[in-house]
BAMAR-947075 format. One record per residue (C-alpha): x, y negated, z. Coordinates in nm, 3 decimals, padded with zeros to 5 digits. Example, Ala and Ser with C-alpha at 12.3 -4.5 7.8 and 13.67 -1.06 7.14 Angstrom:
<kero><c1>01.230</c1><c2>00.450</c2><c3>00.780</c3></kero>
<kero><c1>01.367</c1><c2>00.106</c2><c3>00.714</c3></kero>
END
This chain:
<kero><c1>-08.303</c1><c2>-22.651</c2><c3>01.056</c3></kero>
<kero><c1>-07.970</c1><c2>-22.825</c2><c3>01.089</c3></kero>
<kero><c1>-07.964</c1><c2>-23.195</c2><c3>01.199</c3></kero>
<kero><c1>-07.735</c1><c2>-23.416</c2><c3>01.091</c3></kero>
<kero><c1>-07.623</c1><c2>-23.695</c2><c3>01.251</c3></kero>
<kero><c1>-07.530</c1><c2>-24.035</c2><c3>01.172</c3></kero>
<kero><c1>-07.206</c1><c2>-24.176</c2><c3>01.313</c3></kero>
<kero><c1>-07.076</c1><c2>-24.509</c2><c3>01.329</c3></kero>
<kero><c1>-06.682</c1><c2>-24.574</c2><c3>01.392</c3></kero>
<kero><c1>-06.508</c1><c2>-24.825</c2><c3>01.567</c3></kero>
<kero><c1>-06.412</c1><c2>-25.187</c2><c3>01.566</c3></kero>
<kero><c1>-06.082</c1><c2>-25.215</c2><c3>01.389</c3></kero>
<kero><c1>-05.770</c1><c2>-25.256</c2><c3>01.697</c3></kero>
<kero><c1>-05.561</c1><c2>-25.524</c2><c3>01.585</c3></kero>
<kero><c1>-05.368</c1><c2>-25.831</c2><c3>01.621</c3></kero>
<kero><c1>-05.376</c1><c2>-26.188</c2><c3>01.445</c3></kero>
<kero><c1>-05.005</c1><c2>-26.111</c2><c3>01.307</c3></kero>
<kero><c1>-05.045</c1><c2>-25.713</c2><c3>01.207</c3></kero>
<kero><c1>-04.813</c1><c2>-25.624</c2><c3>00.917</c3></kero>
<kero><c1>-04.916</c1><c2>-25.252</c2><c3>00.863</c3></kero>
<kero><c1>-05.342</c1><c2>-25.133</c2><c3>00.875</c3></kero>
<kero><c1>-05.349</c1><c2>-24.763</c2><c3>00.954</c3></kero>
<kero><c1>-05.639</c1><c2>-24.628</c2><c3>00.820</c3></kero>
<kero><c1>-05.885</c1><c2>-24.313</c2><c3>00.877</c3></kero>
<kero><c1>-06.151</c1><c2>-24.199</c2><c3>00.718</c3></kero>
<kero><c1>-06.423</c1><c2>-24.231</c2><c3>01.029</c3></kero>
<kero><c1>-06.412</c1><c2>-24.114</c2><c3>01.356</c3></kero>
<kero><c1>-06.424</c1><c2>-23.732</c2><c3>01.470</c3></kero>
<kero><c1>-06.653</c1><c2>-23.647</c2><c3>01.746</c3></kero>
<kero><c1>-06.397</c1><c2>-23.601</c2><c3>02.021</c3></kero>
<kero><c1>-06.298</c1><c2>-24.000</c2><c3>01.979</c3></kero>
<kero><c1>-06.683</c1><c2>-24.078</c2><c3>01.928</c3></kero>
<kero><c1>-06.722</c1><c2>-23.955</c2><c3>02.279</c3></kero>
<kero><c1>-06.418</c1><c2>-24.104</c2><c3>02.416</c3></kero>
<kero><c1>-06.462</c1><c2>-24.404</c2><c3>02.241</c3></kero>
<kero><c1>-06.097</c1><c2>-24.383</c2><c3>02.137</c3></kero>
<kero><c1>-05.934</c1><c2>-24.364</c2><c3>01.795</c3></kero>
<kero><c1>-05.723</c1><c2>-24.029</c2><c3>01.740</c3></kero>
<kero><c1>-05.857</c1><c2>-23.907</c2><c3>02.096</c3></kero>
<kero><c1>-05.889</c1><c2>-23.537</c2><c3>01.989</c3></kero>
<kero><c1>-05.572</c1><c2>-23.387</c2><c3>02.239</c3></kero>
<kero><c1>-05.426</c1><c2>-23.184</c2><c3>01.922</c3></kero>
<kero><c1>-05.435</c1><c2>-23.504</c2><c3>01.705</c3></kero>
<kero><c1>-05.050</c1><c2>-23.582</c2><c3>01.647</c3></kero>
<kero><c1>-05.096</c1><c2>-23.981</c2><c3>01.574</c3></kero>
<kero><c1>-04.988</c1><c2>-24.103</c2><c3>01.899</c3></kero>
<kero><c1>-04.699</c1><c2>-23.827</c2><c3>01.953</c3></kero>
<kero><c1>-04.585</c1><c2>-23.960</c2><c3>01.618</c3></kero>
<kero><c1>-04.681</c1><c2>-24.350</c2><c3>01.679</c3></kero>
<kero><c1>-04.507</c1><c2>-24.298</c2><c3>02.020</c3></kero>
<kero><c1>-04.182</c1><c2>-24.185</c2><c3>01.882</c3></kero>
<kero><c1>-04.209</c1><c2>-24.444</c2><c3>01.591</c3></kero>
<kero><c1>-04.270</c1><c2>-24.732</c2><c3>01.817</c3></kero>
<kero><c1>-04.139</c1><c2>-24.626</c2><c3>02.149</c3></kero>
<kero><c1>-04.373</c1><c2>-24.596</c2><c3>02.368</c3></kero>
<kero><c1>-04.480</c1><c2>-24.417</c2><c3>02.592</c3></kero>
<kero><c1>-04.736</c1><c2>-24.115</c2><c3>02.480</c3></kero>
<kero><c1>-04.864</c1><c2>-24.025</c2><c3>02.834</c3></kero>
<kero><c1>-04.924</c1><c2>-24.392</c2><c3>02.878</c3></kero>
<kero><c1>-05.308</c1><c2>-24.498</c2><c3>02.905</c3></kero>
<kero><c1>-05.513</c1><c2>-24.554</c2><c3>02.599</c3></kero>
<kero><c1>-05.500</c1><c2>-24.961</c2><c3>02.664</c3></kero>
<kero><c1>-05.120</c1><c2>-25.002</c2><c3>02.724</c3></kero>
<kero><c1>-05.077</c1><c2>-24.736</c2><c3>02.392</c3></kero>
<kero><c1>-05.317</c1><c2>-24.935</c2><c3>02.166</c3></kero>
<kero><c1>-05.134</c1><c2>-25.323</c2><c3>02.326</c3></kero>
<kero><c1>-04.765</c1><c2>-25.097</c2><c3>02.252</c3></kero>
<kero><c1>-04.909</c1><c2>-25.045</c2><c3>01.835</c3></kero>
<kero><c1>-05.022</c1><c2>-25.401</c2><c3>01.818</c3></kero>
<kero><c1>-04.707</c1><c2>-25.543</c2><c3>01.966</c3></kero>
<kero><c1>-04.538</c1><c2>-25.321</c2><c3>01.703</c3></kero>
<kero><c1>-04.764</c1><c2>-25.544</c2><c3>01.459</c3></kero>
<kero><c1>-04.966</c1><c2>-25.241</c2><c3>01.333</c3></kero>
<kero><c1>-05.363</c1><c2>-25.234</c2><c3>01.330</c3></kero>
<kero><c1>-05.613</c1><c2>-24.943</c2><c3>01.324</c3></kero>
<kero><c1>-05.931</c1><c2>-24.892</c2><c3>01.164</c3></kero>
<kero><c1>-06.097</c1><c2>-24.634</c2><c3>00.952</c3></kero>
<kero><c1>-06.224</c1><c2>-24.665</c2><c3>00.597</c3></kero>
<kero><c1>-06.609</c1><c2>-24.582</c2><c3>00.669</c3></kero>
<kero><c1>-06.841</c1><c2>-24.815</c2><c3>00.880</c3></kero>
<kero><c1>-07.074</c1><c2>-24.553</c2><c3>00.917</c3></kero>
<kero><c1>-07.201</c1><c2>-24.218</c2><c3>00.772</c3></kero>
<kero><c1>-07.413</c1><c2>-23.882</c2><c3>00.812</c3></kero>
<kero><c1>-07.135</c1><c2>-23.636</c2><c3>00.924</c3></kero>
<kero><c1>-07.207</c1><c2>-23.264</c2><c3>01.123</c3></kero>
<kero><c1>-06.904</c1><c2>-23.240</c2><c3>01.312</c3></kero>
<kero><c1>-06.576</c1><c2>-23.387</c2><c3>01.268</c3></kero>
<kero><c1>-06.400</c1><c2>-23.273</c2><c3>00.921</c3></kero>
<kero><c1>-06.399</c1><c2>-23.470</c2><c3>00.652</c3></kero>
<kero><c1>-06.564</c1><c2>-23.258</c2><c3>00.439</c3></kero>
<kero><c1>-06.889</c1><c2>-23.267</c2><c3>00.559</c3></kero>
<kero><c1>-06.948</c1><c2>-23.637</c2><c3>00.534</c3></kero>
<kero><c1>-07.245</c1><c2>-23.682</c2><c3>00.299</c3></kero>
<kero><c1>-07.095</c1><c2>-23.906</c2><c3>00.011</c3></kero>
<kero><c1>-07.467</c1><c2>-24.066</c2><c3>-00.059</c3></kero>
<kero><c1>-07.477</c1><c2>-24.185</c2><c3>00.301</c3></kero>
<kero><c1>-07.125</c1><c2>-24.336</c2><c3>00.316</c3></kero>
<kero><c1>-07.137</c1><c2>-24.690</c2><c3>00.411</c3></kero>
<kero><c1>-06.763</c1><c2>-24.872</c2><c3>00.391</c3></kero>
<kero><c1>-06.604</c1><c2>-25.142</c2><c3>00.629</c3></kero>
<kero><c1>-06.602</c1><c2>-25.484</c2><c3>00.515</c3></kero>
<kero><c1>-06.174</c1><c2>-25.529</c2><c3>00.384</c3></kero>
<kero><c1>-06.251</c1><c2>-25.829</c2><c3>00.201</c3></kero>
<kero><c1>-06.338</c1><c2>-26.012</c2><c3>00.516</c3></kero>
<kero><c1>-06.044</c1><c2>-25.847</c2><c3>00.752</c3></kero>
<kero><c1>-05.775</c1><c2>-25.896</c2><c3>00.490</c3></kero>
<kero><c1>-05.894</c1><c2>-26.231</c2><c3>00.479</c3></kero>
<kero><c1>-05.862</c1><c2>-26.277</c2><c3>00.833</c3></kero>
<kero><c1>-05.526</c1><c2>-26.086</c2><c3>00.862</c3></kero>
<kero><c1>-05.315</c1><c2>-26.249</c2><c3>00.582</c3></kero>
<kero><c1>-04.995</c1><c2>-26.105</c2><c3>00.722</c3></kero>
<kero><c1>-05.110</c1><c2>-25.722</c2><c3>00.640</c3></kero>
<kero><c1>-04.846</c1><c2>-25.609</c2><c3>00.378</c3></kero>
<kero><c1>-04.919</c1><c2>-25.243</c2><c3>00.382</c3></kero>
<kero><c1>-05.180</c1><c2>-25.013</c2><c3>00.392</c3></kero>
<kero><c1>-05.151</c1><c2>-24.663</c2><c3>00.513</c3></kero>
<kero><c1>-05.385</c1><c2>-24.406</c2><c3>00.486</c3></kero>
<kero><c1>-05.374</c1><c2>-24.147</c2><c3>00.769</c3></kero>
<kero><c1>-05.483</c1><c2>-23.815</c2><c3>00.538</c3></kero>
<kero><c1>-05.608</c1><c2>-23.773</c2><c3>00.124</c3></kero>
<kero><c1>-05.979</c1><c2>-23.826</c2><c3>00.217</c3></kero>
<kero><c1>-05.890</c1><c2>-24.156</c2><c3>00.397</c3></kero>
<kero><c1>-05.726</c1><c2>-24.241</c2><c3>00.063</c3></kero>
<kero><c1>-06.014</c1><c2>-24.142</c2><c3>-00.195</c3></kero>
<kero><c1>-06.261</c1><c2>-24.296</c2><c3>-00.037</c3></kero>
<kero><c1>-06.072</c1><c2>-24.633</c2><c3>00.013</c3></kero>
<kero><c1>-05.989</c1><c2>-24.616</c2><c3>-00.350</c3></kero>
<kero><c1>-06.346</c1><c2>-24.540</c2><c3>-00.446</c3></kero>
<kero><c1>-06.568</c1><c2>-24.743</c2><c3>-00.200</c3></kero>
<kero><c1>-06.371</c1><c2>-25.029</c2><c3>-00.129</c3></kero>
<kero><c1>-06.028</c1><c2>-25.099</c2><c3>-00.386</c3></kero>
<kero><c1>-06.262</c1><c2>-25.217</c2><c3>-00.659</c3></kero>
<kero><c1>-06.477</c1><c2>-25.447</c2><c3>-00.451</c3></kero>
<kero><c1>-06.149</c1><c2>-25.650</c2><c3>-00.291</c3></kero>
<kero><c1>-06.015</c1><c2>-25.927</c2><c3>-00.519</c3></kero>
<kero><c1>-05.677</c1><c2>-26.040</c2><c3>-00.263</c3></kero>
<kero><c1>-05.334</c1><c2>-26.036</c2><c3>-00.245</c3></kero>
<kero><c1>-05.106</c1><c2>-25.764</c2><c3>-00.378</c3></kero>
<kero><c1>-05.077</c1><c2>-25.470</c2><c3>-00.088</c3></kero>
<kero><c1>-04.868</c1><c2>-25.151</c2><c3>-00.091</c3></kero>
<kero><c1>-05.087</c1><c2>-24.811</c2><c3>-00.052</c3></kero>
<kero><c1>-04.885</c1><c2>-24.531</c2><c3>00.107</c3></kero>
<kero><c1>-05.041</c1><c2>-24.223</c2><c3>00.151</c3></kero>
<kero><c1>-04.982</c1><c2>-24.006</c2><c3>00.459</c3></kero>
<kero><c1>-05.029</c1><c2>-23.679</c2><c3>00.600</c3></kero>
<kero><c1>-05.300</c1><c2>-23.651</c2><c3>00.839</c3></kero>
<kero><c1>-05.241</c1><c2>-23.589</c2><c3>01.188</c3></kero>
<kero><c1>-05.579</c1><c2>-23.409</c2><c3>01.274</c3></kero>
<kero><c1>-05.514</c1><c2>-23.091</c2><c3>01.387</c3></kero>
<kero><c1>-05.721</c1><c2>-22.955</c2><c3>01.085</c3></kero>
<kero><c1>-05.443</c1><c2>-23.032</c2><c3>00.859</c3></kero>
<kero><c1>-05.166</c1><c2>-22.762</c2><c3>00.992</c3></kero>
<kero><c1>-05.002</c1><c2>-22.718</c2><c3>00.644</c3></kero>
<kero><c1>-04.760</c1><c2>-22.928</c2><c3>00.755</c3></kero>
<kero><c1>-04.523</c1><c2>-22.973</c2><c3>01.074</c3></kero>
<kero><c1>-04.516</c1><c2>-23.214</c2><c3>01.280</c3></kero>
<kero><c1>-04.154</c1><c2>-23.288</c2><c3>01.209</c3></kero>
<kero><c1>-04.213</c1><c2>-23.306</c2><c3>00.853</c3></kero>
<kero><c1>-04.547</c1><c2>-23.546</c2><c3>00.951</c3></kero>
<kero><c1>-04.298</c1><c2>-23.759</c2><c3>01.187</c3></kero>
<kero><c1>-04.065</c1><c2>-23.811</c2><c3>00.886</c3></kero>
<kero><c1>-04.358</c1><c2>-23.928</c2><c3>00.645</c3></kero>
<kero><c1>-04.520</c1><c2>-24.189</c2><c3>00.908</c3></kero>
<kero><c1>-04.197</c1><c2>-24.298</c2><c3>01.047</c3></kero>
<kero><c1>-04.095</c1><c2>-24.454</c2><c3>00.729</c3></kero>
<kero><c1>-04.429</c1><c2>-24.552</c2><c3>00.658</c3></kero>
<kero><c1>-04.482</c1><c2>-24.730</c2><c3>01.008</c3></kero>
<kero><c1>-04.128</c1><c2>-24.881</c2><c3>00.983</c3></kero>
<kero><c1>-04.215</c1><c2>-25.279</c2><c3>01.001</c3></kero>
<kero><c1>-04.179</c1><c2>-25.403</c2><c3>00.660</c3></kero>
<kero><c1>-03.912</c1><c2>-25.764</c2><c3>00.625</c3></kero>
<kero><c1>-04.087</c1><c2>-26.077</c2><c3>00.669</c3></kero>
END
């Protein structure tokens, strides 16, 4: 008999004047146990965010995480919690999907101009569990390749080109 287990994600990382939300579907287990978003060491977010934002990618999880929010970007995934085996996507059990509450962070972050969602799960479920429940401002949706290592159709060049634009800091 195969146990599944409930997982909770994290606390969104962000700052009062965040322009861009990054956004993941919910925590895999090698950040669960680390207690770090993207902490799985084949993940390419913070190779990518490091070269986007300049800092440095052998730096410590803190000074990475104060080097994104000084480049006005926040993190946070879609899901508050869910029943998941494992890390992929795939195996989240849609019945037990329970979303973050974006109604009360947008309110809080009124400077957030774009959303970007880091892989096409991150995306559907955003756009089914949470889009119709928000009434705010107007917000631009870019979609992204993901950067778990589970997603190799892609290179990493061609995954740097797609988040650097997206990550670029939007005027204002």
């Amino acid at each position: 008999m195969s146990v599944s287990l409930r997982v909770v994600g994290f606390a969104p990382l962000t700052a009062p004047d965040a322009r861009i939300l990054v956004l993941g579907s919910m925590p895999g287990v090698a950040s669960l146990r680390q207690q770090q978003y993207y902490a799985h060491p084949r993940n390419a977010f913070w190779p990518i965010a490091a070269e986007v934002c300049g800092f440095e990618v052998q730096a410590s999880y803190e000074a990475r995480c104060a080097a994104l929010m000084a480049s006005r970007i926040a993190l946070w995934d879609v899901l508050q919690a869910c029943v998941r085996p494992g890390s992929l996507d795939a195996s989240i059990d849609i019945t037990s999907i329970v979303p973050n509450d974006f109604q009360a962070f947008l309110d809080n972050h009124p400077s957030i101009v774009r959303i970007c969602f880091n892989g096409a799960k991150a995306a559907a479920m955003y756009r089914r569990h949470v889009l119709p429940t928000l009434t705010t401002r107007d917000l631009r949706y870019v979609d992204l390749p993901s950067t778990s290592p589970a997603h190799a159709a892609m290179t990493r060049q061609d995954k740097l080109r797609a988040w650097g634009y997206a990550l670029a800091l939007p005027d204002g």
